[in-house]
N, C-alpha and C positions, 0 to 999 in steps of 0.2 A: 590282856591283849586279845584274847580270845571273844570276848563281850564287844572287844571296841570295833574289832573287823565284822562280826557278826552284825550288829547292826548298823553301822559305816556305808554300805547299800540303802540305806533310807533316805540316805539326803540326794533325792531325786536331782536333775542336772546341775551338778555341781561345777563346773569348771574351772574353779582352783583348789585344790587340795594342797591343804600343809599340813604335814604329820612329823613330829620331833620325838626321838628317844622311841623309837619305836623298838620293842624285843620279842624278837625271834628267835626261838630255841627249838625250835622243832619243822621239821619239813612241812607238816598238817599247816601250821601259822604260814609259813611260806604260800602254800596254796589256797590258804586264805585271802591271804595280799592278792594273790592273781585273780580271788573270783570278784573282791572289789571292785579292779581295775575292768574285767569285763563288765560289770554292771554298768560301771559311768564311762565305758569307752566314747559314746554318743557324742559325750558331751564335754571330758576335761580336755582342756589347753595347756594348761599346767598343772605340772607333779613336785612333790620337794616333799622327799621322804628323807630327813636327813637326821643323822645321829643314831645310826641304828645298832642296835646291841645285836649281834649277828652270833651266835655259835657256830664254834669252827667245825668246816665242813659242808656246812649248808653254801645252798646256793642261790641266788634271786631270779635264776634264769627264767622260772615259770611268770613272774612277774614281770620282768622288764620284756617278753616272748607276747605277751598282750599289749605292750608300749609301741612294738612295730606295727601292729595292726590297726590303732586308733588312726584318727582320719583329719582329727582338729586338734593333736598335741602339739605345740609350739614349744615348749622348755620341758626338761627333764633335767630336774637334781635329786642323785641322789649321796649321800654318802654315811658310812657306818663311823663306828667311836676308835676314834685314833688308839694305835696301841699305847701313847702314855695314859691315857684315860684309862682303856684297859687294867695297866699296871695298877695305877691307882685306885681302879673299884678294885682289885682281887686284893691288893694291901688292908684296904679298908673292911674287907670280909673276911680277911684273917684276922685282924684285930677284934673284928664283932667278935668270931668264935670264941675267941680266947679267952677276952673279958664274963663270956657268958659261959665258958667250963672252968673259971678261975684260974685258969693257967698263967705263973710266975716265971714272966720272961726273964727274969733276974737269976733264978734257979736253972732255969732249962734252958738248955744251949740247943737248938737246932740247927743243921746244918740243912740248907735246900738248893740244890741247882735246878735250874731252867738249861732245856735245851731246844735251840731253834729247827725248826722243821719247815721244811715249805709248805707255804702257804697256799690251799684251793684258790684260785682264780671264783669271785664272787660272783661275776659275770662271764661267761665262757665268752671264747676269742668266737666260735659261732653264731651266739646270740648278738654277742656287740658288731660283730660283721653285718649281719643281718640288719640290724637297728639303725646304723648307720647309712647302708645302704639303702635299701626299700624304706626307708621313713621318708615320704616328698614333702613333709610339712614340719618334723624338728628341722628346729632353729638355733635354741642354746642346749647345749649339754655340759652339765658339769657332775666328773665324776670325782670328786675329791675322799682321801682316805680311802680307797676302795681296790685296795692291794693290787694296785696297779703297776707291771714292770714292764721292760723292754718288750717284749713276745707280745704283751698286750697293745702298747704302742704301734708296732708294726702293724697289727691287725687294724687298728682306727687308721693309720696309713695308710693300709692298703684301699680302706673304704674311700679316702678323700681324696685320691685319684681322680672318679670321677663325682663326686659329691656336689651338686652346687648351691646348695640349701642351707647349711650350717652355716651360721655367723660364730659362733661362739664355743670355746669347747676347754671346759676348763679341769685339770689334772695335774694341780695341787694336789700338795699334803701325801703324796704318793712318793714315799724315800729311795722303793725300789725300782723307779724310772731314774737310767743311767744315759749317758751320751747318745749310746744307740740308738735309743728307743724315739729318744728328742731328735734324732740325726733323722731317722724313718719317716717320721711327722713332716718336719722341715722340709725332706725330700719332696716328700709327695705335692706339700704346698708350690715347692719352687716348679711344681709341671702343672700345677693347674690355675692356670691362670683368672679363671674368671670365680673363682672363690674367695669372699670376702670375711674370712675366718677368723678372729683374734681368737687366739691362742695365749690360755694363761696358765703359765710353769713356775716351779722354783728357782728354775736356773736362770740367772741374770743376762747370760751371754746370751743363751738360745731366745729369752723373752726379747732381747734387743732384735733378734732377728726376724720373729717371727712378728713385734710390731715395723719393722720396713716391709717386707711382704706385704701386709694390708696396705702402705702408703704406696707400696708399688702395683699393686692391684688398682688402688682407685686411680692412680693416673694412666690406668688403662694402658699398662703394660702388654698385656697379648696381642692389643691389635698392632703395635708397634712389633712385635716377635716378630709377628705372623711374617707382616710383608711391611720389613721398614723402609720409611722414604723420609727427607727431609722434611716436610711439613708434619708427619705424624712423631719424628723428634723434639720436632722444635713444639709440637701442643703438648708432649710427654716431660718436654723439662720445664713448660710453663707450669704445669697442674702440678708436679712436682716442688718447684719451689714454692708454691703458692700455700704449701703446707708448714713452712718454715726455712730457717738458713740453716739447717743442719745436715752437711750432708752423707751421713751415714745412708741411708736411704739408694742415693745416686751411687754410692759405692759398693753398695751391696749386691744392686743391681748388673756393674761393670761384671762384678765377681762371679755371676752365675749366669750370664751371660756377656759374654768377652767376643761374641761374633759382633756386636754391635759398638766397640769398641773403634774398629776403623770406621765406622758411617760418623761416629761421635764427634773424634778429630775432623773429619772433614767438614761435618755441619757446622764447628765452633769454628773454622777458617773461615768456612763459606760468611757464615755469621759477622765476622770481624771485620771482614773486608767488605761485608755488606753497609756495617753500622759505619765503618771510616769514610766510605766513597758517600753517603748521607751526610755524614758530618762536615766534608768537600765542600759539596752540593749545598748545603745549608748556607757556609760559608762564603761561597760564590755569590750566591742570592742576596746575599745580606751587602755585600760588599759594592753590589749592583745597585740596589737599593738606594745605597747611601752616596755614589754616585750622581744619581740620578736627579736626587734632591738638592744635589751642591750644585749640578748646570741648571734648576730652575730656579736655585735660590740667586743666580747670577745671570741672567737672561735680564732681568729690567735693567741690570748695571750694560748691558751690550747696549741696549737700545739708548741710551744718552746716558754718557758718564761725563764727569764735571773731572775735569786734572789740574791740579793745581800744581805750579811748577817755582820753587826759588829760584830766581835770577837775580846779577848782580846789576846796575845801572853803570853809566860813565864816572858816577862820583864814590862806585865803591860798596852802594849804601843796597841792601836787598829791597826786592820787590816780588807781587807776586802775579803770575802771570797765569791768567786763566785759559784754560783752550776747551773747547766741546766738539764731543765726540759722536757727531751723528750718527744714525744707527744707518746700514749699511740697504737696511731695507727699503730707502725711497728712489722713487723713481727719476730718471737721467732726465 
């Protein structure tokens, strides 16, 4: 690790770095990582330092504390080795040992308890505040695996209040974000209107919600908030359907704003009664129409029509008796 950060600085403007399995066990490696990232600040757009073997305790802050000051970062992923991984390298490390001092598991009964301790924050709620905020140019972030909980949520919360630059922000694989933390998030999104954020979680409910938000953003929700009127309803539930027939979306919307609730009723009357007195109207027309064609289609029968009339004679026997009917239009 130590070789590969050390001359990692040579590949002059780089602007995508991928680094996978990276291991950190010492604060020194940590501040290695950061003088990296000063070198090519100039120049990277993208980071994805993901899979990192991290020793407990350290912390990335020097690192990600040079991410807020880059000036062309567009994406930032990073994320460390899930603790079943974990589990599973230290399994696999006790079996090396054992194999290689000859140890007869069969013989030797060991007992071992683990006991859970809380976990350092990888990225302090400071730095990630920071990052969030003063970064005018991330776009996606994903922190995934990254002992991420409530407290920590709240603080990306608090950031995306007023945020309007993130698209993307993903915190997965994070066991220790509960309702809150999601609830915090959610909040913040449902006041800022002009943030077009997907947000991707574990949880099913909250991901349902936090994809209507985005479909309620792009149909340009805020300027409807703002100052609603009829006609910015009626382009709000055109752009709206236009996204599909589901409408989770429309309902979501009632839910967290329910002031717009009575303009809604009223617009769908006004609406109805608008579409029924067109469909009148149409009707009338049509009916005109067809009128109109039936007095020209009988206009040459005015001007001379031929009648023919059965009559009986003195002997009983029919006859047929023609009469013409001048048209009305000649002169006396």
């Amino acid at each position: 690790t130590d070789s590969f950060l050390t001359h990692l600085p040579q590949a002059r403007n780089l602007q995508f770095l991928d680094v996978q399995r990276l291991k950190l066990h010492t604060p020194e490696q940590v501040d290695l990582l950061a003088s990296v990232f000063e070198c090519m600040q100039d120049s990277l757009e993208e980071i994805r330092i993901t899979s990192i073997s991290l020793k407990d305790g350290l912390s990335l802050d020097p690192a990600i504390q040079v991410c807020v000051e880059m000036e062309h970062l567009r994406s930032l992923a990073v994320s460390c080795v899930s603790p079943k991984e974990v589990q599973q390298q230290q399994q696999a490390q006790q079996q090396a040992q054992q194999q290689a001092t000859g140890t007869n598991a069969t013989t030797t009964n060991v007992t071992t308890t683990t006991t859970t301790t809380p976990q350092q924050h990888i990225i302090s709620q400071e730095v990630l505040l920071e990052l969030c905020q003063s970064s005018t140019t991330l776009q996606d972030l994903a922190l995934r695996a990254m002992r991420l909980d409530d407290e920590t949520c709240q603080t990306i919360a608090e950031a995306l209040i007023t945020n309007s630059f993130l698209t993307s922000l993903d915190i997965r694989q994070n066991p220790s974000i509960g309702n809150v933390g999601y609830k915090a998030i959610l909040g913040s999104l449902e006041r800022n209107y002009d943030l077009w954020c997907s947000v991707m979680v574990d949880n099913d409910s909250f991901q349902a919600k936090f994809n209507a938000l985005i479909e309620l953003n792009q149909a340009n929700r805020g300027d409807l908030v703002r100052s609603p009127t009829r006609e910015k309803l009626a382009t709000f539930l055109e752009r709206l359907n236009g996204t599909g027939e589901d409408p989770t979306s429309l309902w979501y919307f009632l839910t967290i704003h329910d002031s717009i609730l009575h303009p809604l009723v009223g617009f769908l009357k006004w609406k109805s009664e608008r579409e029924r007195r067109q469909v009148q109207a149409e009707e009338q027309e049509r009916q005109q129409l067809q009128e109109q064609r039936e007095e020209e289609e009988m206009e040459p029968k005015k001007r001379a029509a031929v009648i023919q009339e059965e009559q009986l004679d003195d002997g009983g026997n029919k006859r047929l008796k023609t009469v013409t009917t001048i048209s009305t239009t000649s002169s006396s």
